[in-house]
C-alpha positions, -999 to +999 in steps of 0.1 A: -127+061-087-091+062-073-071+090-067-035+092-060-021+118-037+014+129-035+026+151-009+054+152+024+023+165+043+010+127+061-018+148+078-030+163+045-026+129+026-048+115+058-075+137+053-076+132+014-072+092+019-077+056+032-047+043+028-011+059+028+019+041+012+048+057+027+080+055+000+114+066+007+140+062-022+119+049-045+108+019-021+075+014-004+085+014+034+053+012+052+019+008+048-011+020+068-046+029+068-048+064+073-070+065+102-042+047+122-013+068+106+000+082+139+006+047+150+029+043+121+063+030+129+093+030+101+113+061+115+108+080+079+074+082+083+079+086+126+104+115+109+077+134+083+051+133+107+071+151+140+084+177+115+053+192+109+047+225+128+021+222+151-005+250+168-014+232+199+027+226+205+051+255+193+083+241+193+108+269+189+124+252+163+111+218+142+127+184+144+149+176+113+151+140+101+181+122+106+179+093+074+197+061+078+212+045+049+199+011+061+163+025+049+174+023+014+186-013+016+156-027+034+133-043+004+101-030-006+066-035+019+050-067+006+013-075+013-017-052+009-006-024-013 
């Protein structure tokens, strides 16, 4: 069975899956297995996961995501998907 999971929540999607495809614009940018998520390293995905509120860290206010252009010119992840 497969299931695919759609959501801006990477720790959700973790829990839910094995692997997470990470797509900005359209365009697969990163690929990982989902144990090994926080290692992840395209700043979009570095971006989703540190703007999550977190319990065991209040931050008084969350990060917010400063895009690049660049990501939307760099072509597609190749490989395993």
């Amino acid at each position: 069975m497969g299931l695919i999971f759609i959501s801006h929540d990477l720790n959700l999607v973790a829990s839910f899956c094995d692997r997470v495809l990470i797509m900005y614009a359209g365009r697969v940018v990163e690929v990982c297995d989902a144990g090994r998520l926080h290692e992840a390293k395209h700043p979009y995905t570095r971006g989703l996961l540190n703007s999550l509120p977190r319990i065991d860290t209040p931050n008084s206010r969350l990060e917010v995501l400063q895009r690049d252009p660049k990501w939307s010119e760099t072509p597609s992840v190749s490989g395993r998907i």
